[in-house]
N, C-alpha and C positions, 0 to 999 in steps of 0.2 A: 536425218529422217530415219537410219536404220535403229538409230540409239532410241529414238521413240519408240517405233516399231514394238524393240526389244522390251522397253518399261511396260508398255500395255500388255506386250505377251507375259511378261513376268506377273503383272496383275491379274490378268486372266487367271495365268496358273494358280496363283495363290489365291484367288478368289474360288473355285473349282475345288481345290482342297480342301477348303474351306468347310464347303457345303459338305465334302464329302467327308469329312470327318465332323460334320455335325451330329452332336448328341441328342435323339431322340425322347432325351426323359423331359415326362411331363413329372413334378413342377422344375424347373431348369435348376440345376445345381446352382451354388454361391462361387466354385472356381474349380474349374475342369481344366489339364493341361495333355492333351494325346501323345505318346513316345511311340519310339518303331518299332514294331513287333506285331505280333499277334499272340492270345493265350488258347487253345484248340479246346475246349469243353468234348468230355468225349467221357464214354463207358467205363475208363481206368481214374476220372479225376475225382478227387477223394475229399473228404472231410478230415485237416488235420485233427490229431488227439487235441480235446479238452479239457482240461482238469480242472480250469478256475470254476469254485462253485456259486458264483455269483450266473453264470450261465445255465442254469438248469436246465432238468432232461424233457421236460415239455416244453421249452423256448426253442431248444438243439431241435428237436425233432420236426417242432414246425414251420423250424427255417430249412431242413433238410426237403420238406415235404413242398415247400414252395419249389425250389429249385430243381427238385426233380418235375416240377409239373412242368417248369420254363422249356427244360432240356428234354423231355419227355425218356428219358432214361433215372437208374437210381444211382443219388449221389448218397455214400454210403463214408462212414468213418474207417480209416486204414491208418497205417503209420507209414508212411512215406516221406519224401523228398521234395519232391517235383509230381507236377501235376496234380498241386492241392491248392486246396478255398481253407485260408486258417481265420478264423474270429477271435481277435482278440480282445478285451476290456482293459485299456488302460491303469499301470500302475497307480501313475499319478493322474490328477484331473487336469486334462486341456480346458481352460477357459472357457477357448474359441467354440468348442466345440457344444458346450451345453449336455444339455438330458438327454437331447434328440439327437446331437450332430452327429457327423459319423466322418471316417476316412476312409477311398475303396481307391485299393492300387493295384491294377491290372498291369501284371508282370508277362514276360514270354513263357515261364516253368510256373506260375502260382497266381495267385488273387490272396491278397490280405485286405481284413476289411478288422478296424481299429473304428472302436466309440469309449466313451466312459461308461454307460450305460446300456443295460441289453435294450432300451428303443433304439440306440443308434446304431444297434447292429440288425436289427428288426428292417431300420429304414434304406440301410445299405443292401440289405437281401432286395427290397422293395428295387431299388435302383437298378440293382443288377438282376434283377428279374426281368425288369422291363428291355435293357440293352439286349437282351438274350431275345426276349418276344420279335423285337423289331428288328434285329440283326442278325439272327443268327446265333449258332453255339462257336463262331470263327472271333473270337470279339478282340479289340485293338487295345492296344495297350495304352492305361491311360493312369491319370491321377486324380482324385476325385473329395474336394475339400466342401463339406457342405450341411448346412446347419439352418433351421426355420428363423423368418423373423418375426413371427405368433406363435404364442403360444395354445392360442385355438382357434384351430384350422375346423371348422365344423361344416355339418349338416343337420338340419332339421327335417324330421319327418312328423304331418300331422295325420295322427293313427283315430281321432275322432271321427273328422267326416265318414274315411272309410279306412277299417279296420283290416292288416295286414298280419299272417300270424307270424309267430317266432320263425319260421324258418326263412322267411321274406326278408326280416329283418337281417337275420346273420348273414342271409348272402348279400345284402346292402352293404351290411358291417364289410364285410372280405372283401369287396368291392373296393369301398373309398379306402381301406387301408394301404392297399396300393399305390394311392394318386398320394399319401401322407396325411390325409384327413388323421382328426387324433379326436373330436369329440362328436358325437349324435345326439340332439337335442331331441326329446321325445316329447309332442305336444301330446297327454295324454288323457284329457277329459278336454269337452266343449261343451255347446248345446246337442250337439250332436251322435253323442257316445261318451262313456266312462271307463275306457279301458284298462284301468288295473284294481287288481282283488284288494277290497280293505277289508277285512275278517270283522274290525268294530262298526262298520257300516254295512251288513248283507244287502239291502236294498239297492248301493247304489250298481251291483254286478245283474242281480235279479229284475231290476226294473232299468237303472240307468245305462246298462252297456248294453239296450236292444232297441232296434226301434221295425217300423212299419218298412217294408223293402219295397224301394223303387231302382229305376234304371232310365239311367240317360242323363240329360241336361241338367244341369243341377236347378238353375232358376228356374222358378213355375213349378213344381211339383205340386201335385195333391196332397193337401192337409194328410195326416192318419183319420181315416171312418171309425165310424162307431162300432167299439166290438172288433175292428179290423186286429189284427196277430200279428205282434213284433220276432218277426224272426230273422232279422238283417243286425248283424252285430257280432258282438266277443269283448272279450277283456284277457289280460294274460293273467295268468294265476302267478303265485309267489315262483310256484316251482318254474312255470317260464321266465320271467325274471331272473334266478339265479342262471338257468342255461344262457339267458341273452349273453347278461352281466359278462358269463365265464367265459364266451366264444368273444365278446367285446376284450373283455384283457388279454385274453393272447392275441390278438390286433393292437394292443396301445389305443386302445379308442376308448374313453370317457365316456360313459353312458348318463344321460344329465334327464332328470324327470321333470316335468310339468304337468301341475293342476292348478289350471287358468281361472280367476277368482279375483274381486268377486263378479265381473259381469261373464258371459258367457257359461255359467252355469244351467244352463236349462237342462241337461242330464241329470244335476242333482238334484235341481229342485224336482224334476219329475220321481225323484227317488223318493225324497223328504220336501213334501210343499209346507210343512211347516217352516224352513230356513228359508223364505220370499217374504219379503213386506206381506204378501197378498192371500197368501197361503191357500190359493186355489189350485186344483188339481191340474197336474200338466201332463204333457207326451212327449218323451224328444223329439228332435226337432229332424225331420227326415228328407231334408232338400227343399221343401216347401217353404215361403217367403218367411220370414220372422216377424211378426207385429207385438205391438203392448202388449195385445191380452196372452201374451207369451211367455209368460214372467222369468227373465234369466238371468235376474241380479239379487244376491245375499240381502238377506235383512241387518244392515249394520248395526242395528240398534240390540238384535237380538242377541244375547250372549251367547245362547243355544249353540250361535253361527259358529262362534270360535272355540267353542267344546269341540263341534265335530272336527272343525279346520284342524283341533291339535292332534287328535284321533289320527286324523289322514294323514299329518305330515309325519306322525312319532313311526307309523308302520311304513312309507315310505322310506323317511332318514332309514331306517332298520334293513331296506330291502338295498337300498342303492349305497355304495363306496363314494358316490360322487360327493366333491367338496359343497357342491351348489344342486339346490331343489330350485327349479324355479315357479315361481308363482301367479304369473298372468301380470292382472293388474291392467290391462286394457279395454278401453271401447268401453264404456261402462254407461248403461242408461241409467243415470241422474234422477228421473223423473218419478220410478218407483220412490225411490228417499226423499223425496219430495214431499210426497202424500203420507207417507208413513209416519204415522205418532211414536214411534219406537224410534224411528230415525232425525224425528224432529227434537225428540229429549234425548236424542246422545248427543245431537249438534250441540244443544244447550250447556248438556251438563258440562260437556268438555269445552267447552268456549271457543268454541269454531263459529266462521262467520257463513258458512254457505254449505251446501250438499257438497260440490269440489274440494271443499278443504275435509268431510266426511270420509271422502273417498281415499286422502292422504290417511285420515288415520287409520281409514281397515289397514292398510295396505302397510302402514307401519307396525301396527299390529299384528299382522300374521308375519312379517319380517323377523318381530322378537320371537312369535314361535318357532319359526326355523332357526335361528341362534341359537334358541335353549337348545335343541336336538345335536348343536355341533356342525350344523352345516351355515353356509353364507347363501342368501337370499340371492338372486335374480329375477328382474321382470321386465315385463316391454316397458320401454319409458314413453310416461304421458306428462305434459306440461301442465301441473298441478300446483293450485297457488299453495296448497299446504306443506309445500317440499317435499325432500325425495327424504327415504328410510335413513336412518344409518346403516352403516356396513353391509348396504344392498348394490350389490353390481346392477346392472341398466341394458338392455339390450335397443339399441334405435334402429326402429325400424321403420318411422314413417319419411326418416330423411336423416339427412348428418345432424342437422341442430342438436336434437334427445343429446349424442353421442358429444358433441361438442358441449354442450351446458353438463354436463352429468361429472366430465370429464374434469371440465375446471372449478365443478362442488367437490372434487375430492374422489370420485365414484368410477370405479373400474367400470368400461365399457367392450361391450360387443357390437360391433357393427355388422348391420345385417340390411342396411337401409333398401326397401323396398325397388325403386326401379332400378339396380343393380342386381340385386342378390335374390330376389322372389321367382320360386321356380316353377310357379304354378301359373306364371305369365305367359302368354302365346309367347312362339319362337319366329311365325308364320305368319302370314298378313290376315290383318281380323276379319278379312269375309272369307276364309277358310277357317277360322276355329271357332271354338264351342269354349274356348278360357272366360272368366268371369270379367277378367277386369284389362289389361292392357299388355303391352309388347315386350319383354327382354331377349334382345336378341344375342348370340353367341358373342358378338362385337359390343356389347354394351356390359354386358356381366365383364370384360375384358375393360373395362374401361374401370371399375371399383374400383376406389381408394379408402384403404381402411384407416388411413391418417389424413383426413381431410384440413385442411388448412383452418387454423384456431385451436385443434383438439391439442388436451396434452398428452403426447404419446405415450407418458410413462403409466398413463390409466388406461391403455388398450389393449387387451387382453388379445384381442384378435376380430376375426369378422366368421358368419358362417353363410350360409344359401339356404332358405328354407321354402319349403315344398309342401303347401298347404293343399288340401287332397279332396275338395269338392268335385273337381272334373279326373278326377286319378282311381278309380276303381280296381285297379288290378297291379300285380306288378312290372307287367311289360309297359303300362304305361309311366311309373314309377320312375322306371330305367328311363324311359324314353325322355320326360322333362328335365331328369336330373345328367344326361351326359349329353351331348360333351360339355355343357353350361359348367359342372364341377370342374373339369378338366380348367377351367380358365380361373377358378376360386382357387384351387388346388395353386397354381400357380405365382397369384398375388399374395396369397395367406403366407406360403413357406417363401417364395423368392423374396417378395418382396418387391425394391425396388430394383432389385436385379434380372428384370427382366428384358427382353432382347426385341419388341414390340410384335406386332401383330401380325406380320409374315412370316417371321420368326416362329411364332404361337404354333401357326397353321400350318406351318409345315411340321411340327410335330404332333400337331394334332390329328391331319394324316397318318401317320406314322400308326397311331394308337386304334383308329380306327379298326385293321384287320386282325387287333388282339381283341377285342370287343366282339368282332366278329364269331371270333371263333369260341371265345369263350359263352357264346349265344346270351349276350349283353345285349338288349336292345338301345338306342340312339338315335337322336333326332340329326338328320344331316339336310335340316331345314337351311343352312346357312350358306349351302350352294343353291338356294333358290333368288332367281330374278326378285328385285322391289320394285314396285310401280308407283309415282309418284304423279300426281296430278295437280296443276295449274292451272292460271288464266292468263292467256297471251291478251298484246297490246288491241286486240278486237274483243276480249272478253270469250276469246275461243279456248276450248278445252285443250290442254297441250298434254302431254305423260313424258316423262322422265325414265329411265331403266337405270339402275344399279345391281350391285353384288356388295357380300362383305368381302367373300374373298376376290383377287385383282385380278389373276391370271385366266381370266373366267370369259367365255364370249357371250352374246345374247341374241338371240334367235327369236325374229315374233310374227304375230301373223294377226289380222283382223277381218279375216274371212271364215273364221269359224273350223278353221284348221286346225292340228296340232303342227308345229313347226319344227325342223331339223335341222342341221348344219348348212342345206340349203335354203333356207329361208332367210328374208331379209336380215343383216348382220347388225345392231344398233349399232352407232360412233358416235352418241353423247350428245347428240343435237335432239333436241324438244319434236317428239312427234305430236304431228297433227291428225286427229281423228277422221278418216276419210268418213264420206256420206253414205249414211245407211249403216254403219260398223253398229253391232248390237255387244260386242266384248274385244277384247281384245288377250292375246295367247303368249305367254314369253316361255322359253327355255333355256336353261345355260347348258355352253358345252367345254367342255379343253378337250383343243384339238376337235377327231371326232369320235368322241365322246360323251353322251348324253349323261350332267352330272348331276342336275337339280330335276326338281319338277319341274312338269308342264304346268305353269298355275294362268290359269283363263279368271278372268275378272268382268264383268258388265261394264259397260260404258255408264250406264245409270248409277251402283256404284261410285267410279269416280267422281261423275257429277255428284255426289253431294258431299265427296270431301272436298270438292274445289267448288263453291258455291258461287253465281254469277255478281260481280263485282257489279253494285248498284253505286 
């Protein structure tokens, strides 16, 4: 009996240290090993001498400058011994280690941090910037082996619906470079807006990147009036672009452009309505519904089209280093091509069988124009009987399929597939928000798989989260959809499949929380809120259900029109039944007593009609 005793004390202990020598970094290292010691961060710890000139003096200075933000004192270059941070770049190249990987060995007298490349000393500052956020400048002495398994780790920002200026952007950029994001997808013309300066096109800055200003709800807006003043909008000039560009490369972040074509053009056709089958005057498009007489798709037939399309791609290729422009290619209304005689004799002339087989050849066609420029194509993938482009990567985003068929054509893929990775999804239960379309909660983005079962891995580039901005007007709301949702992309992208699951997550996702805080990060901490789930018991009577994502969570509820506390009724997982007369019902979570979620109050009318009566 004592020898039991003794193994479970022993497991205790060792579970207990466990926790307590668990590493807070989000995305979780590839192999972390803790030694005894401690290394003391303090006002004398130095920057050893650098000489390698593959480390230059603006890479040096803005890893120094992180790291004095961490420690809030200046970490400064000395010639010392002991009590230094040395960076080294590898003689030889480690495999293991890649572009990005890195090594960080936290000693009792020093910290050495070893990559081949200055990203992987870029991502080791990141690492131990964050140990420091969360732990203190007392830090444990550890070994730290760790390398992505994508090579893009991304985010998409859609700067059409509403328009964010450079400075929004760079503090996005300094953001994710933290969590190891390495690419920003920049959605950058729609119906909606034409955000960047083409000098061979003035109209589309002058006309296309403004429109009529509204406020609120995105669906149902007011048409634009007659004579009504576009003064809601922006485009970034070249010279913002190069500043993006310059603050993106010293982050290691990919800055990737998009001009979405040919449908969702209504920006440019409001520019040039001669490039529409219809060539009738338009307005962009300002939150109000979209219909036909809206004209937002290219005239394929007209050559005009891919004059200007080379126009716009030759000055873009010229502004971006990135390897890939990407070029839309989705949603595309058919029906203009339909009626058009221009579209009808290019189906002909080229021996196509239908307007969808049309739509492969823009799309193939504007692919060769970004080739000629040197750069490789990207688009959303749509299942097109005409086939996909050559040497165009694929981004699937309405599901794994795109990604999976694109995959085994031969075709580099991004997975971004929608009810994982879209971040303009409520977080919250849909009778509190105002999102367009449906639910990704903090638990489900944690749930993506960027190697879905069929794909061939060897054509996955990676997976990103994108954040399309009809309900997103500013940047606190920006912040708000995209963390801690990244924080769990961030994760899957670089770990991998070495991740530790969903307690695991959470508990360092806590962790990151009061560095968010303090950095005045906004964040959604929707994910300590109650779910309410509604049924029909064996009478056809209304029942509710309560959950959490996270476990260690109580639930507190009331249906007297209360707000409820740590004394109110406690749920235990058994089906409530609606007392008579109840007009809503009230939940809160708490740990401990601690109020951690919202108060979210629901109508009982509401549930009735997610749980409709079993006829």
């Amino acid at each position: 009996m004592l020898k039991k005793h003794f193994i479970l004390y022993l497991f205790l202990l060792n579970t207990l240290n466990s926790l307590a020598q668990e590493l807070t970094l989000i995305p979780r290292p590839v192999e972390y090993h803790f030694a005894k010691g401690h290394f003391n961060l303090n006002k004398n710890t130095s920057l050893s001498s650098i000489t390698d000139p593959r480390i230059v003096p603006p890479l040096l200075q803005s890893l120094m400058d992180q790291l004095s933000n961490s420690t809030k004192f200046r970490i400064n270059k000395k010639n010392q011994h002991n009590n230094t941070i040395s960076m080294v770049l590898n003689k030889e190249h480690n495999p293991k280690l890649g572009k990005e990987g890195y090594q960080l060995n936290i000693q009792p007298t020093k910290i050495i941090i070893q990559a081949n490349d200055p990203a992987g000393l870029f991502y080791a500052v990141q690492s131990l910037c964050q140990i420091i956020n969360t732990s203190g400048i007392k830090l444990p002495c550890l070994q730290i082996t760790d390398y992505p398994a994508f090579q893009w780790r991304g985010l998409m920002v859609d700067l059409s619906r509403h328009f964010f200026d450079k400075e929004v952007i760079k503090r996005y950029i300094s953001q994710m470079a933290k969590y190891k994001f390495n690419t920003l997808h920049l959605h950058l013309t729609d119906n909606q807006g034409w955000r960047i300066e083409i000098r061979s096109l003035p109209k589309l800055n002058t006309i296309g990147s403004w429109r009529v200003p509204r406020t609120g709800y995105w669906k149902n807006q007011k048409a634009p009036g007659a004579g009504e003043s576009t003064t809601y909008g922006g485009f970034y000039s070249k010279e913002d672009i190069r500043d993006i560009i310059e603050h993106a490369q010293k982050h290691f972040i990919d800055i990737v452009p998009e001009v979405d074509i040919p449908g969702h053009s209504l920006a440019m056709i409001a520019s040039y309505p001669e490039l529409s089958c219809t060539k009738t005057p338009q307005q962009v498009l300002a939150g109000d519904p979209w219909n036909a007489s809206r004209t937002n798709v290219l005239c394929a037939g007209n050559d005009s089209v891919f004059v200007a399309l080379d126009h716009i791609i030759t000055e873009i290729a010229e502004m971006f280093p990135s390897k890939y422009i990407h070029i839309g290619g989705d949603e595309v209304s058919r029906m203009y091509w339909d009626k058009c005689p221009r579209c009808q004799k290019r189906i002909r002339e080229e021996h196509l069988q239908s307007s969808e087989e049309l739509q492969s050849y823009f799309i193939k066609k504007v692919a060769k124009i970004v080739i000629s420029k040197g750069k490789t194509p990207i688009g959303w993938y749509e299942n097109l009987t005409g086939g996909l482009a050559d040497r165009m990567a694929f981004m699937s985003w309405k599901d794994n399929k795109g990604g999976i068929h694109a995959s085994r054509e031969g075709h580099q893929v991004v997975m971004t597939p929608a009810a994982y990775t879209y971040l303009d999804f409520y977080q919250g239960d849909p009778y509190l928000e105002n999102a367009p379309f449906t639910v990704n909660k903090l638990s489900t983005t944690f749930e993506f798989n960027a190697l879905p079962a069929g794909i061939d891995p060897k054509q996955v580039l990676g997976g990103q989260g994108s954040l399309w901005t009809e309900q997103v007007p500013n940047e606190r709301k920006l912040q708000f959809m995209t963390w801690p949702r990244a924080f769990a992309l961030s994760e899957i992208l670089w770990s991998g499949n070495n991740q530790c699951g969903w307690e695991n997550f959470i508990r360092r996702v806590e962790k990151q929380l009061p560095v968010l805080d303090q950095e005045g990060t906004k964040y959604s901490r929707y994910f300590y809120d109650a779910m309410i789930y509604s049924s029909r018991g064996p009478q056809n009577e209304l029942l509710l259900s309560l959950k959490t994502e996270v476990k260690d969570l109580d639930i507190h509820y009331a249906f007297d029109d209360s707000d409820p506390d740590q004394y109110y009724p406690k749920y235990t997982g058994q089906p409530l039944s609606i007392p008579k007369g109840a007009q809503s019902i009230r939940v809160v979570t708490y740990r401990g007593n601690q109020a951690i979620g919202r108060t979210i109050k629901l109508p009982i009318a509401e549930l009735e009609k997610r749980s409709p009566l079993i006829k």
